[in-house]
C-alpha positions as CSV (number, residue, x, y, z in Angstrom):
1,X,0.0,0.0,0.0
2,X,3.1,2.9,0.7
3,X,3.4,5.3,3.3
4,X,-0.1,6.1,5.2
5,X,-0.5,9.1,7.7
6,X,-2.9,8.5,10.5
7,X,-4.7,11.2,12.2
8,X,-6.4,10.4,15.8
9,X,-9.8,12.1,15.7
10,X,-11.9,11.3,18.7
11,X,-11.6,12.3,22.4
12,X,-8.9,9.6,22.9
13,X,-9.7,10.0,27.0
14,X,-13.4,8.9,26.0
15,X,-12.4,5.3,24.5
16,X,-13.2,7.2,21.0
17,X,-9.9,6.3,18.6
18,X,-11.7,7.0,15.6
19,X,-8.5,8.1,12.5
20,X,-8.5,9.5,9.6
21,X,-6.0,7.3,7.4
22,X,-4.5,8.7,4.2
23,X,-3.3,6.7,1.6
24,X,-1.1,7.4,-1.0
25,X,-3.0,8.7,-3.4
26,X,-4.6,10.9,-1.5
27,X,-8.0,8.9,-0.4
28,X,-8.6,9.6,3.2
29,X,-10.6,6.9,4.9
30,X,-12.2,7.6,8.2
31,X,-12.3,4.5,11.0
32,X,-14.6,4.3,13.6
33,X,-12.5,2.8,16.6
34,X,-14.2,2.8,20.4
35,X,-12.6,1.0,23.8
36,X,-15.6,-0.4,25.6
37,X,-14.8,-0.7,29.3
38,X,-15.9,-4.1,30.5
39,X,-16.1,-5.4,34.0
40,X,-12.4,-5.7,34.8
41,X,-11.0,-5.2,31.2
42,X,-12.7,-3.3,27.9
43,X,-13.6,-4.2,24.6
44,X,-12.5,-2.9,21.3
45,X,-15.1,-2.3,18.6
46,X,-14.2,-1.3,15.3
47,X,-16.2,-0.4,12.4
48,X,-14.9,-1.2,8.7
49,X,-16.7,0.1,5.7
50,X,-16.9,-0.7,2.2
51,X,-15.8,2.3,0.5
52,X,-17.5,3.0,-2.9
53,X,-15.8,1.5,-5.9
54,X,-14.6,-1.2,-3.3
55,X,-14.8,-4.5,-5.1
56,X,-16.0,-7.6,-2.6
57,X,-12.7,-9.1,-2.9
58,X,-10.8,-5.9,-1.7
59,X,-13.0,-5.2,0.8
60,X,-12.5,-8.9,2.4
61,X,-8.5,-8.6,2.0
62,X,-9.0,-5.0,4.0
63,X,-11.4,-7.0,6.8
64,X,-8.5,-9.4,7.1
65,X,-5.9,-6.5,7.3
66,X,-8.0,-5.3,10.1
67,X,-8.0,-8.9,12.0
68,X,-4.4,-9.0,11.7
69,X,-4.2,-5.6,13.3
70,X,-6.1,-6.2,16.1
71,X,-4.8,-9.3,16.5
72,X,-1.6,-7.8,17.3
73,X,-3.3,-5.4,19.5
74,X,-4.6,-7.8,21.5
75,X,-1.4,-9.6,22.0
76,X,0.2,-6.6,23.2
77,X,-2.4,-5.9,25.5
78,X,-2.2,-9.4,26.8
79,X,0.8,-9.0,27.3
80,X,0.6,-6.4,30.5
């Protein structure tokens, strides 16, 4: 994909980590991200869209982008 900027756009301090994610060609592509407290821990809810002009087949390969990603999360978090 290249080089992507990120931009945090949510009150971070209210579980909102919703980002704005530029591509390289210029495309920005807004992400709903929200940390759910839980009991003892939280949940992580995250919202992917199919973005006009978004084949089925690319938007699957960008879901399983996003697994991967918050698989590592997770294991980071597990981690602590």
């Amino acid at each position: 994909m290249g080089v992507v900027e990120v931009a945090f756009t949510g009150p971070a301090g209210s579980g909102i980590l919703d980002h704005d994610v530029t591509l390289p060609d210029g495309t920005v592509v807004h992400n709903a991200l929200r940390v759910i407290p839980n009991d003892g821990g939280s949940e992580i809810a995250f919202t992917l869209f199919q973005r006009p002009g978004m084949s089925d087949e690319q938007f699957r390969a960008d879901a399983r982008l996003v697994e991967e990603d918050l698989a590592r999360l997770a294991a980071l978090v597990e981690r602590r």
